[in-house]
C-alpha positions in Angstrom: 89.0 99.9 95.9 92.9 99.5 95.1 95.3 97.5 96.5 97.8 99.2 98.7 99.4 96.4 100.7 99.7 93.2 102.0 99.8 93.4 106.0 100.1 89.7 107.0 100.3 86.4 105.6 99.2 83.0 105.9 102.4 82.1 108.0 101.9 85.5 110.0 98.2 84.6 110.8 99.1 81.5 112.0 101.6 83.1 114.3 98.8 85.5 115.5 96.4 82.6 116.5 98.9 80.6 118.7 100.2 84.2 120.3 96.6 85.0 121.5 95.6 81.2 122.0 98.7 81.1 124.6 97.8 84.5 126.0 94.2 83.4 126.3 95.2 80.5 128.6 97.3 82.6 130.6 94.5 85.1 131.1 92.0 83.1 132.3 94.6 80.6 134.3 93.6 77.9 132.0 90.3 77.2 129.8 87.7 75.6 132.2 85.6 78.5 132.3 85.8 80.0 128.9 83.2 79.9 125.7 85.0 81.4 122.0 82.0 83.3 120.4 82.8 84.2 116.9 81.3 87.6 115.2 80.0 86.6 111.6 81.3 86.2 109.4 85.1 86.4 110.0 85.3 85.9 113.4 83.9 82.4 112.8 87.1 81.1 111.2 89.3 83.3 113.5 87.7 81.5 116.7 87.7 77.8 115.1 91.2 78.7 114.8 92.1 79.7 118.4 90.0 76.9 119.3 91.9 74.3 117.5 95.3 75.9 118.5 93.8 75.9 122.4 93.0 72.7 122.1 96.4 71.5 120.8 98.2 73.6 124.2 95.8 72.1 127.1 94.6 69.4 125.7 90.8 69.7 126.2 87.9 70.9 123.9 87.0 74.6 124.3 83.2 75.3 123.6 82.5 77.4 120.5 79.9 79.8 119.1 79.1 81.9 116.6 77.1 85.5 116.8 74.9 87.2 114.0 74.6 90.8 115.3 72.8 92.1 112.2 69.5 92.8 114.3 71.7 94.7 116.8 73.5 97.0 114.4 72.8 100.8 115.5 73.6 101.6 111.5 70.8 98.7 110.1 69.0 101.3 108.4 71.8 102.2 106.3 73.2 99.1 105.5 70.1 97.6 103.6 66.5 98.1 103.8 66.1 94.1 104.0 69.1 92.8 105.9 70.2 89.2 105.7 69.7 88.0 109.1 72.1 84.7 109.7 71.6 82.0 112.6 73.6 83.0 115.9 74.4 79.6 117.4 75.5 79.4 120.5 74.8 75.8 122.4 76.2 76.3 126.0 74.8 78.3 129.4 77.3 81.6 129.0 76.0 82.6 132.5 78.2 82.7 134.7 81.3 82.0 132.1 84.3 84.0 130.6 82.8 84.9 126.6 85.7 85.8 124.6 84.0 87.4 121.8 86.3 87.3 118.2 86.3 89.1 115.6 88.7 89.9 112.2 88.9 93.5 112.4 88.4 96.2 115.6 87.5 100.0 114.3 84.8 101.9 115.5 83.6 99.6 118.1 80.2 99.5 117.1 80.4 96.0 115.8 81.6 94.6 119.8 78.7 97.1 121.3 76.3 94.9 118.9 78.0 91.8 119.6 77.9 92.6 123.7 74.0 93.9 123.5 72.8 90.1 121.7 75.4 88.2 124.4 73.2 89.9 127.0 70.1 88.6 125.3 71.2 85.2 125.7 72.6 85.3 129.2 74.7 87.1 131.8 78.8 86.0 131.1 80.9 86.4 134.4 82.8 88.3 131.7 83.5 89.4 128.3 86.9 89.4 126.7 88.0 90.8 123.1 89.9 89.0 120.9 90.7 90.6 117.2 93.2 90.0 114.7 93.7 93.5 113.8 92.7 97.1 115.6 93.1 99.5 113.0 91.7 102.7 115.4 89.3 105.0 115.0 87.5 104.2 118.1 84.1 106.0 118.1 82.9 104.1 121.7 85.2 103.3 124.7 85.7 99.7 123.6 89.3 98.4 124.0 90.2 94.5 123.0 92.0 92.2 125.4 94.2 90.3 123.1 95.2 91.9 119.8 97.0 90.0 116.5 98.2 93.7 115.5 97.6 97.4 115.3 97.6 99.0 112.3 96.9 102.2 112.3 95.1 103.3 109.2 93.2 106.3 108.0 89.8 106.6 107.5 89.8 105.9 103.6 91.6 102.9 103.9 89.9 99.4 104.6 91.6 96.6 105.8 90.3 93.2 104.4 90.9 89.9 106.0 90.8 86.7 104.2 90.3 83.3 105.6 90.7 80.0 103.5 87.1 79.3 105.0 85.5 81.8 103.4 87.7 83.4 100.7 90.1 80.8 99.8 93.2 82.5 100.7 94.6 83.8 104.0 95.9 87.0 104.7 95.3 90.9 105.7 95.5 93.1 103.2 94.9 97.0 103.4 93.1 98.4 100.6 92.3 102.4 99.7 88.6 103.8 98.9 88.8 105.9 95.3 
């Protein structure tokens, strides 16, 4: 892959979380009723994130989870004949609660479908919300998310890469093109 261009830095990122933190509140008329379920493996930062930042506007603890959808992935067969299966861990009752299900990067949709098919296995939410950092397009099921960092629209031979500090060691969205 080659580097095209950086989309957003550490300082826009950290704009991004308190945007959708406040906009989260609002929503939802406050957090009493809400669970932050991170997609692995970048959602997981992303939520910790918007946790944190929640926590820091209302001033109480919002309950936090994490989702391995690997088993639920309509394309396992072609992503490896022995998939890495990581823990999903999700310690509170989501029946009956708002999920907000996060994740780094919103493109085809399959990834949410996944992501909404395992939430379903472990309960029945009131609701389920989206939260990404980035919709790039190329929506191939009707899946739309409910608070967006930014669109970029981008064409199919282009990937867009976001890096956490948590996992990667640095923090920002880059866009990077398939030779």
């Amino acid at each position: 892959m080659k580097f095209k261009a950086q989309i957003m830095d550490e300082q826009a990122i950290g704009r991004v979380v308190t945007r959708i933190a406040h906009e989260i509140i609002e929503k939802n008329k406050g957090v009493d009723e809400i669970i932050l379920v991170g997609i692995k493996t970048r959602g997981v930062p992303f939520t910790v994130r918007l946790a944190e930042k929640i926590e820091s506007i209302e001033k109480k603890k919002v309950a936090v989870g994490n989702l391995d959808i690997t088993l639920y992935r309509d394309d396992l067969s072609k992503l490896d004949d022995n998939p890495i299966v990581k823990q999903s861990s999700i310690h509170y009752n989501i029946t009956n609660k708002i999920v907000i299900l996060v994740d780094d990067v919103l493109y085809t949709g399959r990834t949410v479908r996944a992501a909404m098919d395992a939430l379903m296995d472990i309960g029945r939410p009131k609701a389920i919300q989206l939260a990404v950092l980035i919709d790039r397009g190329h929506r191939e099921l009707p899946i739309r998310a409910d608070f967006v960092g930014k669109n970029v629209p981008t064409s199919k031979n282009e990937v867009v890469c976001v890096h956490f500090d948590e996992v990667d060691h640095v923090n920002d969205v880059i866009i990077c093109e398939m030779l």
